[in-house]
C-alpha positions as CSV (number, residue, x, y, z in Angstrom):
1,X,73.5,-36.3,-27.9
2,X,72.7,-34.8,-31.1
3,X,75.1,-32.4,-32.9
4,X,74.1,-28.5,-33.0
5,X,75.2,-28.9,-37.1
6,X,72.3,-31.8,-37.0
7,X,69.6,-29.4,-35.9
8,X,67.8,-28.4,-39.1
9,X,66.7,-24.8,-38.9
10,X,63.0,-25.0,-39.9
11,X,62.9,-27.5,-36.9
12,X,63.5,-24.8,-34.3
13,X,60.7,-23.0,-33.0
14,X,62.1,-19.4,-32.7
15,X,63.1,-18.3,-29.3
16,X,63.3,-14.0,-29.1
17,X,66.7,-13.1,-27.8
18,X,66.9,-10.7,-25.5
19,X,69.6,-8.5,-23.5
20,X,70.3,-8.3,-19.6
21,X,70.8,-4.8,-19.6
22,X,67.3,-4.7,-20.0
23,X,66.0,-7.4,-18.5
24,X,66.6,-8.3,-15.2
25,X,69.3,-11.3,-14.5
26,X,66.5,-13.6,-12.2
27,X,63.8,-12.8,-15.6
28,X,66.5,-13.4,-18.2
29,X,67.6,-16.8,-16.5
30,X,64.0,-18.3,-16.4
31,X,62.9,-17.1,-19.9
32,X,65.9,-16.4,-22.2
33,X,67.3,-19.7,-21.5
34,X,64.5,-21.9,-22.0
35,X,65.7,-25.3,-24.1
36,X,65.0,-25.2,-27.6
37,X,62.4,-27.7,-28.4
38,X,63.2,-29.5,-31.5
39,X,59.8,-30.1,-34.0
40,X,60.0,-34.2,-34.1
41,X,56.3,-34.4,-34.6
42,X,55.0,-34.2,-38.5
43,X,52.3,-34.6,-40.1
44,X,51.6,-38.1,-43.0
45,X,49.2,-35.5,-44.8
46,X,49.8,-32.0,-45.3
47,X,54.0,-32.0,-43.5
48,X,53.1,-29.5,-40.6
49,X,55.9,-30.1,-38.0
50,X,55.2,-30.2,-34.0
51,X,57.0,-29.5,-30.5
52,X,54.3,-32.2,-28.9
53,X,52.3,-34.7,-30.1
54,X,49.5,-33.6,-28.4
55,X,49.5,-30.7,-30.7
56,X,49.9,-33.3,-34.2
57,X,46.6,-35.2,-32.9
58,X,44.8,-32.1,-32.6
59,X,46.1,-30.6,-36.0
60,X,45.5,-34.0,-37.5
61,X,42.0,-33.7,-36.9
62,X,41.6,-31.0,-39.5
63,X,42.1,-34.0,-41.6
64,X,39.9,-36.5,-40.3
65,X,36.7,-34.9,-39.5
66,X,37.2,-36.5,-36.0
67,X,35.1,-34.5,-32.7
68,X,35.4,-36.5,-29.5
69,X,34.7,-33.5,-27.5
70,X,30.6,-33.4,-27.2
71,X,28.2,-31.0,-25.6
72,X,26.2,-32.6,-22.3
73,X,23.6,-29.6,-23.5
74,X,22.8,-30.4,-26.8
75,X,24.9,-33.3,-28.4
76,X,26.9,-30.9,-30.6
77,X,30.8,-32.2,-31.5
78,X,33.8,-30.6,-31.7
79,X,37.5,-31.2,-32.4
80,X,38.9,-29.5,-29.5
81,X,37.9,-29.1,-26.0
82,X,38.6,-25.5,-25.6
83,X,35.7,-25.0,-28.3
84,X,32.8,-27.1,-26.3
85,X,33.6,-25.2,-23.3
86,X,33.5,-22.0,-25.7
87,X,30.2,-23.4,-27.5
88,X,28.6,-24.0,-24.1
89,X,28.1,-20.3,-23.2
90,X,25.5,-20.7,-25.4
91,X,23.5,-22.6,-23.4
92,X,24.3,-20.9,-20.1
93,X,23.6,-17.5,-21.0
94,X,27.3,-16.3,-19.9
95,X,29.1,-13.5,-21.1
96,X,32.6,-13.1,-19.3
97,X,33.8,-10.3,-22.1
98,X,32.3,-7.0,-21.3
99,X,33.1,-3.8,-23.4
100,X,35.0,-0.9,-21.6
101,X,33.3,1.6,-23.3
102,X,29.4,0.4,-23.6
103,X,29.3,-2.1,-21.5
104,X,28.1,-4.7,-24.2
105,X,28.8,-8.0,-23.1
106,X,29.7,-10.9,-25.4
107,X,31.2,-15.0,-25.1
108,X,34.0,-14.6,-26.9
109,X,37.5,-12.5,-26.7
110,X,37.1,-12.4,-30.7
111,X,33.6,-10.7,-31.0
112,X,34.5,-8.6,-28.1
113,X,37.2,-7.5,-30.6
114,X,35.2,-6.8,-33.6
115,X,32.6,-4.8,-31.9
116,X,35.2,-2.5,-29.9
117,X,36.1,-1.3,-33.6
118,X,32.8,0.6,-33.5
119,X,34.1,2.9,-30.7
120,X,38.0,3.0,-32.0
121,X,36.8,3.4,-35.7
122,X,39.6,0.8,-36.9
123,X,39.0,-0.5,-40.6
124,X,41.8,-3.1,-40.9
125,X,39.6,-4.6,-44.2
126,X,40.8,-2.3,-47.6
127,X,39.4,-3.3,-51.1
128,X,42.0,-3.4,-53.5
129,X,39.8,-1.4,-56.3
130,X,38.6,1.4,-54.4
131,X,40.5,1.5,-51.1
132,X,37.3,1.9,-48.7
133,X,38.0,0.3,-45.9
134,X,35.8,-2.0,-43.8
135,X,35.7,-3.3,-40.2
136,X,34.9,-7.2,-41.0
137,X,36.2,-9.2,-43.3
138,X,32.7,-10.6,-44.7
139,X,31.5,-6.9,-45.4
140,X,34.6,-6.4,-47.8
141,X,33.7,-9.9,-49.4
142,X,29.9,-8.6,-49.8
143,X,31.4,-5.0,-51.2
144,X,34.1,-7.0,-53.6
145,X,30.8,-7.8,-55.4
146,X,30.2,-4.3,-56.8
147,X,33.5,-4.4,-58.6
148,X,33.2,-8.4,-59.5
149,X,29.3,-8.3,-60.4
150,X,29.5,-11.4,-59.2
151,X,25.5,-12.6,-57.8
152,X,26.0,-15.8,-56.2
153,X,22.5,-16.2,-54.7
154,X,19.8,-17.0,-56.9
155,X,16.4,-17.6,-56.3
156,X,15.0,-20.9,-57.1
157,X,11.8,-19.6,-58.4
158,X,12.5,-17.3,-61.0
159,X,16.5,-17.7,-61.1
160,X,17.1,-14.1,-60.2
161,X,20.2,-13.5,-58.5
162,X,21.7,-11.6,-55.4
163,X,25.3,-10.5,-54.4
164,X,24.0,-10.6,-50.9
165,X,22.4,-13.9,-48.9
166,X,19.8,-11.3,-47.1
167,X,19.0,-9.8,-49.7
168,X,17.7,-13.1,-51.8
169,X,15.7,-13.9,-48.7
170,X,14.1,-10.4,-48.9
171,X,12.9,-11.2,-52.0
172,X,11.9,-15.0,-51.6
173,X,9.2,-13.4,-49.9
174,X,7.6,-12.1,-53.3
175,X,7.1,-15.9,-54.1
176,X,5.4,-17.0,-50.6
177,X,3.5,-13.3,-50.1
178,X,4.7,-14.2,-46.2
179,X,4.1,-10.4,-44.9
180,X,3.7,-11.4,-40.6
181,X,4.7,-7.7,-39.3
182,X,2.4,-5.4,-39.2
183,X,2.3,-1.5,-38.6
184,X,-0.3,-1.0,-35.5
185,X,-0.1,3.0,-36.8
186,X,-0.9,2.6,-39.9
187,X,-1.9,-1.0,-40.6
188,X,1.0,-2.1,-43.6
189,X,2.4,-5.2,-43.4
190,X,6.5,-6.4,-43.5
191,X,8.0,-9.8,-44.6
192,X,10.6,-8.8,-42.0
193,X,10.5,-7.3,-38.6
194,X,13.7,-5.2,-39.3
195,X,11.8,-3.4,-42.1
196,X,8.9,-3.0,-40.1
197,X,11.3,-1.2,-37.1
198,X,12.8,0.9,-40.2
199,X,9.2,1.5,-41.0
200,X,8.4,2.6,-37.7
201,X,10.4,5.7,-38.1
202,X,8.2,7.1,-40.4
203,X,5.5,7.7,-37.9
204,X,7.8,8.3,-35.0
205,X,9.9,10.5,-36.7
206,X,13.4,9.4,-35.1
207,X,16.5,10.0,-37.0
208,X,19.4,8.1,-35.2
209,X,21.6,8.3,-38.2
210,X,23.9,11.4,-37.9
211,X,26.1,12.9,-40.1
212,X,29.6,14.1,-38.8
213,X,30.5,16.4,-41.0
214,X,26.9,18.5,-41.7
215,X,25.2,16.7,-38.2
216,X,22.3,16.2,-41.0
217,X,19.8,13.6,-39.7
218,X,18.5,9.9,-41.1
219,X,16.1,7.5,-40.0
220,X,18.1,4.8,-42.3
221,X,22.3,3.9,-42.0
222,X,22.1,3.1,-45.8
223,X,20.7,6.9,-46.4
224,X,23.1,8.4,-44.0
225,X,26.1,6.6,-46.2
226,X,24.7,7.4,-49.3
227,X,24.6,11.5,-48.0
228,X,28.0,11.0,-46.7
229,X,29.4,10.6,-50.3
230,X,28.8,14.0,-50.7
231,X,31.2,15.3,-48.3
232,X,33.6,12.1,-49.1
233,X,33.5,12.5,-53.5
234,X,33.4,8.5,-52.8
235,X,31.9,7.4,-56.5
236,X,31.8,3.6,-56.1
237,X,29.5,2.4,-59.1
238,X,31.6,2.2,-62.4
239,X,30.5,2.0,-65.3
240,X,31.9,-0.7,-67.5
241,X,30.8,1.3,-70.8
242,X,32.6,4.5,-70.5
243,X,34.2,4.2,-67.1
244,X,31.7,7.2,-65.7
245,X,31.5,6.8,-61.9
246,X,28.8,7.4,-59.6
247,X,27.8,8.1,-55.7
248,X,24.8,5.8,-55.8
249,X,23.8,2.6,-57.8
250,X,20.1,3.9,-59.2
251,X,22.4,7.1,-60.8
252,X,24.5,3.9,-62.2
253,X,21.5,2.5,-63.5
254,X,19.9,5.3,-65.1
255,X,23.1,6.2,-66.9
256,X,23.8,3.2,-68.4
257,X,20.8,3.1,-70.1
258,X,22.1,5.8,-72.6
259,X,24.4,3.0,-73.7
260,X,21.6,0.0,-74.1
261,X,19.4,2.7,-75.6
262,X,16.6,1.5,-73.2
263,X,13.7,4.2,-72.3
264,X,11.3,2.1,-69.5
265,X,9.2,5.3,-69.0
266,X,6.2,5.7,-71.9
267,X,3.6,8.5,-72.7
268,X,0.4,7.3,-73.0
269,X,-0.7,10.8,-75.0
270,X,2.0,10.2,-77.7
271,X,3.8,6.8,-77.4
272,X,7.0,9.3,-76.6
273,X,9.7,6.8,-74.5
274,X,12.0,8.3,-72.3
275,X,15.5,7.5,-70.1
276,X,14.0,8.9,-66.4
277,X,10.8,9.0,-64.9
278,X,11.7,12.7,-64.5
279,X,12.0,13.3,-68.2
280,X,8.6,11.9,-68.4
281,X,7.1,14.3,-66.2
282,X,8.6,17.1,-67.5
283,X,7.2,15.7,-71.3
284,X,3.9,15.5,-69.9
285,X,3.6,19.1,-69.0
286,X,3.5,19.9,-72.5
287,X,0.6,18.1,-72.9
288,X,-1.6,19.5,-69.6
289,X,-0.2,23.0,-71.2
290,X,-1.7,22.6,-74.5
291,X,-4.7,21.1,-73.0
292,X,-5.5,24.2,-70.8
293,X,-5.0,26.7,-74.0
294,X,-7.5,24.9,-75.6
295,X,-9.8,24.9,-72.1
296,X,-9.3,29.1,-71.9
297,X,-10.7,28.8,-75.7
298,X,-13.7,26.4,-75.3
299,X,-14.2,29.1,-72.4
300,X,-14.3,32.1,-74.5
301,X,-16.8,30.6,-77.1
């Protein structure tokens, strides 16, 4: 029998000790005392240690590629069987997890999970910039972005480039001119059938975006969080120039141009350039002023 000094300590799986005064003896005897399996089983590749080596061939397939476990459904492989049986809900429609609180069903414990943070609020997901918080981890990865710049989807038409996957997709559509959904009330067509539903609202007039704080109304969740920045002072556009923050990006956008010096918006009376659309209108006023002074005098020839 091997010596107790023999036993290496990263060997041992840990074993939580526990007390009888509160636990009961009969509990205590069964669990407590359980023999401490030694992890004989490594790994050639990466080192991982095993109890069994039933657990090493499974790990070990991480390294191999190999799936022997194959859908009767559809053909698809997989490493382990607990995921075919998981993958095969798929095909039978079933959805064992239900939602206390909506009643939303789903296949899997994990997505269960994710969606019940809708009801409870929970925002385990913090960027390390700006502390907002986020209840999946792929939504901080796409926020990340507005700190990074990074754009890793570009279109291969024109080599424009998106921080977001859906958002290249939206415009690949400018290149095919694909509009399929089309608005029986007013007759304008969508390259998506989300944007047409969004679309819809306008006619309907439904505004299922409320605000907690005012209970002001949107027909658009990105309008509803760009009014709640008001009541939050969140300012998450930066500006890399001056370091001038801002609620939304198009306020980002319009500001930075008094660094590049660029003025998009042109008079076609006086070849006048200006910053804002709103500047431009303002400019213009001048000009339909002067021009009635002149009407009033032609009139009183």
């Amino acid at each position: 029998m091997m010596k107790s000094e023999e036993i290496k300590r990263e060997d041992l799986e840990p074993v939580e000790s526990c007390s009888s005064e509160q636990i009961s003896e009969t509990f205590h005897s069964k669990i407590s005392h359980r023999r401490v399996r030694k992890k004989n089983h490594h790994c050639s590749v990466c080192g991982k240690s095993f109890s069994r080596k039933s657990c090493l061939r499974q790990h070990q397939r991480t390294h191999t590629g190999e799936k022997p476990y194959q859908c009767s459904h559809c053909g698809k492989s997989f490493s382990q069987k607990s995921y075919v049986k998981q993958h095969q809900l798929v095909h039978t429609g079933e959805k064992p997890y239900r939602c206390s609180e909506c009643g939303k069903k789903f296949m899997c414990q994990s997505y269960l999970q994710r969606h019940q943070r809708i009801h409870t609020g929970e925002k385990p997901h913090q960027c390390p910039h700006c502390e907002k918080r986020f209840s999946l981890t792929h939504l901080l990865i796409n926020h990340l972005r507005v700190h990074t710049g990074e754009k890793p989807y570009q279109c291969s038409e024109c080599g424009m480039s998106f921080t977001q996957r859906s958002n290249l997709r939206t415009h690949q559509h400018i290149h095919t001119g694909d509009k399929s959904y089309n608005c029986l009330e007013c007759g304008k067509s969508f390259n998506r059938e989300d944007t047409l539903q969004k679309h819809h609202r306008v006619h309907t007039g439904d505004k299922p975006y409320n605000c907690l704080d005012c209970g002001k109304s949107f027909n658009r969740e990105d309008t509803l969080q760009k009014h709640q920045r008001i009541h939050t002072g969140e300012k998450p556009y930066n500006c890399l120039d001056c370091g001038k923050s801002f609620t939304q990006k198009s306020t980002l956008q319009i500001h930075q141009r008094v660094h590049t010096g660029d003025k998009p918006y042109y008079c076609s009376l006086c070849a006048k350039n200006f910053t804002t659309l709103g500047n431009l209108r303002k400019h213009q006023r001048t000009h339909s002023g002067e021009k009635s002074g002149l009407l009033g005098e032609w009139e009183e020839l």
